[in-house]
N, C-alpha and C positions, 0 to 999 in steps of 0.2 A: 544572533541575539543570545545573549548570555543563560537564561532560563530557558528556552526554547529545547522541548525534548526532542522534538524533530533534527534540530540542531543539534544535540548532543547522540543522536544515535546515528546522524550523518558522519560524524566528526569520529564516531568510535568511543565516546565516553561513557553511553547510556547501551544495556543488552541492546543488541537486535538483531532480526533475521535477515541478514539481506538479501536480496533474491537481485538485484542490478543494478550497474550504478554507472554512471558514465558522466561527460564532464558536465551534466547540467542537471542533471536528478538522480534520483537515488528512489528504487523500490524495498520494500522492507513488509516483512509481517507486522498486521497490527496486533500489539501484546493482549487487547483486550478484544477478542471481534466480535463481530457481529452472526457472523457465518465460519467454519472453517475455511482456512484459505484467505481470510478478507484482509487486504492488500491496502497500505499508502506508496501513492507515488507523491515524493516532495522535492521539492526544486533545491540543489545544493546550498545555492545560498539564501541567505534568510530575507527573504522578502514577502512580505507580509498576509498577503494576499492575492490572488490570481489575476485579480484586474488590472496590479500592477507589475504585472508580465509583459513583454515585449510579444507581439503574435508570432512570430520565430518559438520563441521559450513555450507559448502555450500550447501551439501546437504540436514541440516537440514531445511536451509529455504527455496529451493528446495520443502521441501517437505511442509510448514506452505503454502507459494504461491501455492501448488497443490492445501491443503485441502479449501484455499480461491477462488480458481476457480471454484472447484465444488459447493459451496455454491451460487456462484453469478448465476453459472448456473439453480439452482433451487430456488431461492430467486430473482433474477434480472431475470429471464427467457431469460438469457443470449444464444445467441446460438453460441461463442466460447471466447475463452479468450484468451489474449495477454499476453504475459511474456515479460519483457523488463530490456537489463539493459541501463543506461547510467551513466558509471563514470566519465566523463569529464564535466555531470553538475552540482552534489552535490558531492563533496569530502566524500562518505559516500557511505559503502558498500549496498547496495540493489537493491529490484526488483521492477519494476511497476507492476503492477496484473490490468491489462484492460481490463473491461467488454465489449464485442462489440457483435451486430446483424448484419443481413446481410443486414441490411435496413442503415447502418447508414450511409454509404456513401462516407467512408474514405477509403476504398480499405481492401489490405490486412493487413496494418502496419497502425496503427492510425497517425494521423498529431498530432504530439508532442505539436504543435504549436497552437491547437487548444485548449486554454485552459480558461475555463471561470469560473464564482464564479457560487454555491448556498448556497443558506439559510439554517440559521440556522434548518430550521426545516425540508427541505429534510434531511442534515447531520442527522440531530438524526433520523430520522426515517430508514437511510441506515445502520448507527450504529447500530439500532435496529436488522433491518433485517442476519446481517451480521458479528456479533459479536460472542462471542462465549458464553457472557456471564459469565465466569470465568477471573478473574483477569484483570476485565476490570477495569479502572479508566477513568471514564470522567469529564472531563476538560470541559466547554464550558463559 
């Protein structure tokens, strides 16, 4: 989709961090998180929402959002992670992947709403931490 940020930071038009990408998704730093660390996984091509995923497709990135939880767990010393969807606020099938401790203080479900910048050089260093390394392209 034309407007679609998701889409343009798949495609390489919009910044982003990517941490992996393969031929049916695409993981990336969220620019604005909630947590440090806090992760979209989004399905290459633009499809709208996740219910109109193929169960192949859902569970593959199902399964790219597990292998990125375990990473933050031991790279972020995360002590659990959030899975999230919400389609009614990016027209664009994916998951949020939220690193959370038990200190952070937002309960059980993070504040969506809590959402603030970091720098350029946290992002790359999260990138670093949490990427896969293979068919990464960064953009910055």
């Amino acid at each position: 989709m034309r407007n679609c940020i998701f889409c343009k930071i798949i495609k390489g038009e919009e910044k982003g961090w990517i941490l992996y990408r393969d031929n049916k998704v695409t993981a990336f730093l969220d620019a604005y998180p909630v947590t440090e660390g806090h992760v979209i996984v989004a399905f290459n091509k633009h499809i709208d929402n996740l219910l109109k995923l193929t169960d192949e497709d859902f569970l593959h990135m199902m399964k790219i959002s597990r292998m990125i939880s375990k990473k933050m767990k031991e790279k972020l010393d995360s002590h659990f992670v959030n899975l999230i969807t919400a389609e009614s606020v990016i027209n664009h099938a994916f998951v949020h992947v939220i690193p959370r401790t038990d200190y952070d203080l937002m309960g059980i479900v993070p504040d969506m709403e809590n959402k603030r910048s970091m720098s350029k050089e946290i992002m790359n260093s999260l990138q670093k931490k949490l990427g896969d390394g293979k068919n990464v392209k960064r953009k910055v």
